[in-house]
C-alpha positions in Angstrom: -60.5 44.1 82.7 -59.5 43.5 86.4 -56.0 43.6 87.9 -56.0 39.7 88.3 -56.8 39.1 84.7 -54.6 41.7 83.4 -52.0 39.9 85.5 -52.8 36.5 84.1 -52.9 37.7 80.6 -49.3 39.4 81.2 -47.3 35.9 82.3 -49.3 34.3 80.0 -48.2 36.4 77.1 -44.5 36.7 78.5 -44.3 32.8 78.9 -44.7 32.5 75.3 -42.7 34.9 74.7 -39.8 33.3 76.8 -41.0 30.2 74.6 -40.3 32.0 71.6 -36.6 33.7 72.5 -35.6 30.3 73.6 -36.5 28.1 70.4 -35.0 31.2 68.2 -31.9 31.6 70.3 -29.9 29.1 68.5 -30.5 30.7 65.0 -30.3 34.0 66.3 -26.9 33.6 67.9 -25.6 32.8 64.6 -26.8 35.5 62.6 -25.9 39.1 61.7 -27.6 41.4 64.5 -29.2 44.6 64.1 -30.7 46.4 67.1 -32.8 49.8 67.1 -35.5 51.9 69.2 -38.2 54.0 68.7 -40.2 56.5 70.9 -42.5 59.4 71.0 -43.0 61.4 74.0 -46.7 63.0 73.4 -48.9 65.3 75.1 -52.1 66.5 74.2 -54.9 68.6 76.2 -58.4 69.6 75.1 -60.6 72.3 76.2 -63.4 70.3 77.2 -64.2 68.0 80.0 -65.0 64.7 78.6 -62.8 62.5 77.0 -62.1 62.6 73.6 -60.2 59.3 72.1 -60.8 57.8 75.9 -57.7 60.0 77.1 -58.0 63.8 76.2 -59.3 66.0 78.4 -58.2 69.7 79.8 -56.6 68.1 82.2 -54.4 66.7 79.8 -52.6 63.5 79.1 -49.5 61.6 78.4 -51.4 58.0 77.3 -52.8 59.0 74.1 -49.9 59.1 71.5 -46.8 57.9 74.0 -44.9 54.7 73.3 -41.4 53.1 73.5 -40.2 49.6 71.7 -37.0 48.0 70.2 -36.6 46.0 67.2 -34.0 42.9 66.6 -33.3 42.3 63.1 -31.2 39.4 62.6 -30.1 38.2 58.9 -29.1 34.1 58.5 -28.4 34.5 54.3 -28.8 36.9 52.1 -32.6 35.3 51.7 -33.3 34.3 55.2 -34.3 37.2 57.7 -36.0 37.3 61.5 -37.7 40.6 63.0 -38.9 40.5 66.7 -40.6 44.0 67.6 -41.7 44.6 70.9 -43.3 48.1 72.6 -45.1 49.5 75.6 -48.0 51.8 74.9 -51.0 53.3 76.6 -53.8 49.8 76.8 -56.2 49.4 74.2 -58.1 47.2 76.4 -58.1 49.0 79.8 -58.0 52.2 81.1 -55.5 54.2 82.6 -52.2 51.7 82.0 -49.7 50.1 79.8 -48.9 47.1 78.4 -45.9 45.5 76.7 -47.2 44.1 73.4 -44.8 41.8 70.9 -45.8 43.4 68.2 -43.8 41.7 64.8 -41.9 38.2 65.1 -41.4 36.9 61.9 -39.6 35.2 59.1 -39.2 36.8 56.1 -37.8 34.8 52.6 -36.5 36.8 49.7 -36.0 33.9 47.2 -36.0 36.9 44.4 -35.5 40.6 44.4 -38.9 40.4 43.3 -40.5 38.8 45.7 -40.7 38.7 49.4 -42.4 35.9 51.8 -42.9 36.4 55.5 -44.5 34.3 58.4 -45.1 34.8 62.0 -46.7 37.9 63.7 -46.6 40.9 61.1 -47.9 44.3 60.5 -50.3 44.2 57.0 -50.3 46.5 54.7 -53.6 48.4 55.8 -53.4 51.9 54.7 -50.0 54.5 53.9 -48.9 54.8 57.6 -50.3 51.4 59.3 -46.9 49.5 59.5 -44.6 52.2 60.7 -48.1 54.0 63.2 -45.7 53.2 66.0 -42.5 55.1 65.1 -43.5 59.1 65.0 -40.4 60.4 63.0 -41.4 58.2 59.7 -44.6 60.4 59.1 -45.4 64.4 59.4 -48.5 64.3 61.6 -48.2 64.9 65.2 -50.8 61.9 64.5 -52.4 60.0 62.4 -55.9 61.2 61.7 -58.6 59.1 63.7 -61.0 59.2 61.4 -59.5 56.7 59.5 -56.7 55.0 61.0 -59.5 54.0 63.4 -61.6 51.6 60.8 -58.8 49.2 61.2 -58.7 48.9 65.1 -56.1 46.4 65.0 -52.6 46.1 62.6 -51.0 42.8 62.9 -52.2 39.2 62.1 -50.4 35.6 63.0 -50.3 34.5 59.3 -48.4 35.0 56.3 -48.0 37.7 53.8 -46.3 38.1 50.7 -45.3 41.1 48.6 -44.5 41.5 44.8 -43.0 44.4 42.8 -42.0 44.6 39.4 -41.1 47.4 36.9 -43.2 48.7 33.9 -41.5 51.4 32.1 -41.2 54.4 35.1 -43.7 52.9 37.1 -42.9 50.4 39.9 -45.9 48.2 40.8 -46.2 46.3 44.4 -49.0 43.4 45.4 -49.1 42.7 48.6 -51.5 40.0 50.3 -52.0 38.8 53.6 -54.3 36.6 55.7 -54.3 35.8 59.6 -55.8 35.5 62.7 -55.8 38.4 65.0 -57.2 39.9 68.5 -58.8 43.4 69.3 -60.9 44.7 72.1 -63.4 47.0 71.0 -64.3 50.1 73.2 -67.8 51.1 73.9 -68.9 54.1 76.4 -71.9 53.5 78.3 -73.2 56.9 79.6 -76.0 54.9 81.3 -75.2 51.8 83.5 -78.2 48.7 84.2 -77.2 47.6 87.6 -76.4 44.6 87.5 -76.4 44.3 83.8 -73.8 47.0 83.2 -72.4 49.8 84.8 -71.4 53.3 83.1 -68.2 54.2 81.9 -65.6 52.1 79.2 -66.7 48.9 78.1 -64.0 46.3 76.3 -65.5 43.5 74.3 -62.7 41.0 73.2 -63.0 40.6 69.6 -60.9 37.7 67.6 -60.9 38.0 64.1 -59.6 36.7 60.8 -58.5 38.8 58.0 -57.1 38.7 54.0 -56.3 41.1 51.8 -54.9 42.6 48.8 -53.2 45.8 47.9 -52.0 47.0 44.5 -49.7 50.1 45.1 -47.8 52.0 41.7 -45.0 54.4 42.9 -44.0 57.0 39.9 -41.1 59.1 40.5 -42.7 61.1 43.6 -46.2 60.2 43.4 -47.9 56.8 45.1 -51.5 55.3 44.5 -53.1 52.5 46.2 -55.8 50.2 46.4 -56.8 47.8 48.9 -59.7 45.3 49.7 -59.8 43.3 53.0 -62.3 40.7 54.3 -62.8 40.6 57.7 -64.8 38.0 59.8 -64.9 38.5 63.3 -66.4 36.9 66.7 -66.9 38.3 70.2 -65.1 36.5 73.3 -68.7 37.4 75.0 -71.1 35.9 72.4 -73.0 36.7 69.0 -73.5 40.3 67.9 -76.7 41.6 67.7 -77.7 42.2 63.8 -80.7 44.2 64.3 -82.6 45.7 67.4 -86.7 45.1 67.1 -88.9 48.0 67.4 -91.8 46.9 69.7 -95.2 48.6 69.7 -97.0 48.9 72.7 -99.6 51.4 71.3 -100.3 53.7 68.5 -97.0 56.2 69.1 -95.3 54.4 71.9 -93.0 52.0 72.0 -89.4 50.7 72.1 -86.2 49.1 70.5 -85.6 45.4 72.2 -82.2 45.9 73.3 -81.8 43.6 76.1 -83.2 39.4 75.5 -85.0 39.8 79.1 -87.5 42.9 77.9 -90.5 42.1 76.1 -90.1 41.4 72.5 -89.7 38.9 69.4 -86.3 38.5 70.4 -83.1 40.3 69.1 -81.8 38.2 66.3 -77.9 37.7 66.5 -74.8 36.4 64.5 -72.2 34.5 65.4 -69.9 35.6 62.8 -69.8 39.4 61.8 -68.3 39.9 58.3 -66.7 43.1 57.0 -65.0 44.0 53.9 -63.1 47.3 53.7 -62.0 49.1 50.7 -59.1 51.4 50.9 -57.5 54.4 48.4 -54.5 56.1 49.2 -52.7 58.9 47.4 -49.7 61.1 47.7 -48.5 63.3 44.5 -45.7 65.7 44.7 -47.0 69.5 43.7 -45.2 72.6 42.5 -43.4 74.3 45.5 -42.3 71.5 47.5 -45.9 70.9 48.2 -47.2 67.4 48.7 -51.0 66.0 49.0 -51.7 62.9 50.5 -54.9 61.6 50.7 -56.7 58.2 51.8 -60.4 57.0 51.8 -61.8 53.4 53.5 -65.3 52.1 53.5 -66.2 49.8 56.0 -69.2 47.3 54.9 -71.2 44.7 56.9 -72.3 41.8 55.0 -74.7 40.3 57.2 -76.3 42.5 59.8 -78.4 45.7 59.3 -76.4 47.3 62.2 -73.0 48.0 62.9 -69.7 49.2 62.0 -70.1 50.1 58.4 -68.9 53.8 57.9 -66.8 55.9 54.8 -63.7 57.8 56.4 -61.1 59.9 54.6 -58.7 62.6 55.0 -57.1 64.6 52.7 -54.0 66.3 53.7 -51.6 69.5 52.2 -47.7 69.7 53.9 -44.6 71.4 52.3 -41.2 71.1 53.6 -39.1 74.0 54.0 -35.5 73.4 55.5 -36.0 71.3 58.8 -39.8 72.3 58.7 -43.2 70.1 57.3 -45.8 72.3 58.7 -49.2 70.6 57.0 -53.2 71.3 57.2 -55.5 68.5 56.8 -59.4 67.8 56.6 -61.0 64.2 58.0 -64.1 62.9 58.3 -66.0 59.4 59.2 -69.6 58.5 59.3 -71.4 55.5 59.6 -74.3 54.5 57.4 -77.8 56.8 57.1 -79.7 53.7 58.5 -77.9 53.7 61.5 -77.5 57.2 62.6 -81.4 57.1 62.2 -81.7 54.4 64.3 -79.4 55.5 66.9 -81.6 58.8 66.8 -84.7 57.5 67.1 -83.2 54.8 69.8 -81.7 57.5 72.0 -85.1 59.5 71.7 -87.2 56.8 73.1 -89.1 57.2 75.8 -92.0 55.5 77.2 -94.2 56.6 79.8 -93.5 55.9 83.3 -96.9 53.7 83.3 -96.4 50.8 81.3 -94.1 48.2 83.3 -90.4 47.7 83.4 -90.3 51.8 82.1 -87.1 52.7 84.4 -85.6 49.3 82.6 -87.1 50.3 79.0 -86.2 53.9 79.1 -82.2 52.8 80.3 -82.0 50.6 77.6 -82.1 53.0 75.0 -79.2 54.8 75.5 -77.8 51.6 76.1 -78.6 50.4 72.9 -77.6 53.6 71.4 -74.5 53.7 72.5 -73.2 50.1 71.9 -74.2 51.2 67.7 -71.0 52.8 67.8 -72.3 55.6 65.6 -69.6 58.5 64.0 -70.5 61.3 62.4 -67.2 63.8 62.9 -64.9 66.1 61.1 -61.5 67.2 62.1 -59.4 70.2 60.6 -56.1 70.0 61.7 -52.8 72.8 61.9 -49.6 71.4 62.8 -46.2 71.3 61.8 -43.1 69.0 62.6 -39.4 69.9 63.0 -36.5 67.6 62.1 -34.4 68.5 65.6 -31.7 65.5 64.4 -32.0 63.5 61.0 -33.6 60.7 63.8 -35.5 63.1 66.2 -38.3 65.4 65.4 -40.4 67.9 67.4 -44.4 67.6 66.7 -47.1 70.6 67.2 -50.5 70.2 66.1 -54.0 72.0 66.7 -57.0 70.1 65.9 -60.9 71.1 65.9 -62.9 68.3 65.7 -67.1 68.9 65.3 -69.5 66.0 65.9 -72.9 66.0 64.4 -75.8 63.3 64.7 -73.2 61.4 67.4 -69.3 60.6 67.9 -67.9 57.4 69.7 -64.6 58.9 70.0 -66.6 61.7 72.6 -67.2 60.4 75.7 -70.4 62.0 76.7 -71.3 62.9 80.8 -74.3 60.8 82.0 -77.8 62.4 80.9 -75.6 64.2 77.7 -75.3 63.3 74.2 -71.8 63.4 72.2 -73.9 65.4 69.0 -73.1 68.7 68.2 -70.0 69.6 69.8 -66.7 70.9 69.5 -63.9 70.0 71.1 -59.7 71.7 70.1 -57.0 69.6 70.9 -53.2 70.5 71.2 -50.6 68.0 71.0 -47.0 68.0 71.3 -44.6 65.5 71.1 -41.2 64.4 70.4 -40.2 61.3 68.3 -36.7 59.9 67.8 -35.3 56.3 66.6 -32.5 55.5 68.5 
């Protein structure tokens, strides 16, 4: 994104923003005010140099897990309730910069104890940690494993949600639903660059999207279950998604995938609508010894395309809490789908010989190809532990190892490299308080 339309987008966003205040203000004047803040102050460094999650490196960063905001809650009735959330945070669609983001304004209605309506811009109930990712000192991890916090690249819709919880003997129930419209940027890395197609480095496609869902949750004294299914459908600001890439023969042995519509081919069929439904299970149960597991699973399916962003991700995680100490170990993995780790193997192997025409062009666009598949194929074990400094400040330290195998999106692999079959350790410290 260039500094012009970064600029644009900014008044843009802060005009309706200033909209937004100003039609509120009346209502808001007249109710009962609550003000609070939240912040993490995170490093992290890695011991290799490419980038790993678009900021780690060893030469260190402060943009990965960084991030400041303030929350207005104002209450009309004992029924009638506004939340306006705002932050600044490390850019999900540029690199290297911040943005302010207005994160929740919404109006929530409690006509029952029961049963709780709310409209505006709001945080859904994705997975354990999705609504409160933001504010540090509400979880133990110095963060929230990738691996799956990632399959939901976006947390808040403009729409409505609603939440219901009743009682059945000592188990409390809760169904929550949602549906919305919502905007994401995807990130690709291009370790190859087309002149003038593309160039290499970080790509952002603008992605709008609208999304539903359901979660059941049952709390029992200390232990939580849930279960979640969410449609997705989604559209790209820069035009249909590709659903397959056609191999081409050229003779017995050679040949390529059509990645780009100008090379020689059938054609590369497209959708104008990609649609996802994700399935989510969450756990926590209380153990002997303070002990605590928590774990959560999500599969990511495509409906209508044979290539894509389908993948299973989980993490399962083991923390006890001794005084003002949660030191915790935990295990995550994602993969995407057999079929397309098998095609992004065979794509990124292609090669054809320097003789038949348009070769340089052919033999770019496979890595090309390969890497806009978005294949993951990772696992992370992680060794941290958080301190409770204040009851609303806490002190994070986490070491992570993270191996890839067929391919990883979250590595950003050098130019003529491939992000398989490496290992990169990340350390992270940070400090998180509400204020």
């Amino acid at each position: 994104m260039t500094d012009s339309r970064f600029m644009n987008d900014f008044r843009r966003r802060g005009r309706t923003w200033l909209i937004a205040i100003a039609l509120m203000a009346p209502a808001i004047a007249s109710a009962e005010l609550e003000i609070a803040g939240f912040g993490t102050l995170g490093g992290a460094v890695s011991d290799q140099d490419l980038d790993y999650l678009g900021n780690i490196s060893q030469d260190g960063t402060l943009n990965q897990d960084s991030v400041i905001g303030f929350q207005l809650d104002g209450r009309f009735t004992p029924a009638w309730s506004l939340t306006i959330q705002a932050k600044a945070a490390p850019s999900d669609h540029r690199e290297n910069g911040w943005d302010p983001k207005l994160t929740w304004a919404f109006v929530s209605w409690r006509p029952t104890n029961d049963l709780l309506l709310r409209v505006g811009k709001l945080r859904v109930p994705l997975m354990f940690y999705s609504a409160n990712s933001d504010v540090g000192i509400t979880y133990p991890f110095a963060r929230l494993p990738v691996e799956v916090y990632s399959v939901f690249p976006v947390t808040d819709v403009v729409g409505a949600a609603f939440s219901w919880s009743w009682l059945s003997g000592e188990s409390d129930w809760t169904l929550e639903g949602y549906g919305g419209h919502t905007h994401t940027d995807w990130r690709f890395y291009l370790r190859d660059g087309i002149p003038p197609l593309s160039s290499a480095g970080p790509l952002y496609v603008g992605v709008d999207a609208d999304m539903a869902g359901l979660v059941l949750t049952l709390r029992r004294r200390e232990n939580a279950f849930a279960v979640g299914l969410h449609l997705v459908e989604a559209s790209a600001n820069s035009g249909p998604f590709p659903s397959d890439y056609p191999y081409v023969s050229i003779a017995p042995g050679v040949g390529y995938y059509q990645t780009l519509p100008n090379l020689p081919g059938p054609g590369i069929p497209t959708v104008d609508i990609l649609k996802v439904d994700v399935l989510t299970l969450s756990l926590q149960i209380a153990l002997p010894k303070d002990l605590k597991l928590i774990g959560e699973y999500a599969h990511r399916r495509m409906e209508n395309a044979t290539i894509g962003i389908e993948t299973h991700a989980a993490y399962l995680g083991l923390l006890r809490t001794i005084d003002k100490w949660t030191p915790y170990v935990y295990v995550a993995g994602i993969r995407s789908d057999d079929d397309l780790l098998d095609l992004y193997e065979s794509m990124n192997g292609t090669r054809v010989p320097d003789s038949v025409p348009f070769a340089s062009l052919i033999n770019a666009s496979q890595r090309l190809g390969a890497d806009q598949l978005l294949p993951y194929d990772q696992t992370t074990v992680a060794l941290g532990t958080s301190y409770q400094v204040t009851p609303s400040s806490t002190l994070k330290a986490e070491w992570a190892h993270t191996r890839s195998g067929v391919a990883s999106s979250f590595m950003d692999a050098p130019t003529d490299e491939d992000s398989g079959d490496r290992a990169v350790n990340v350390f992270s410290l940070s400090y998180n308080l509400t204020f």
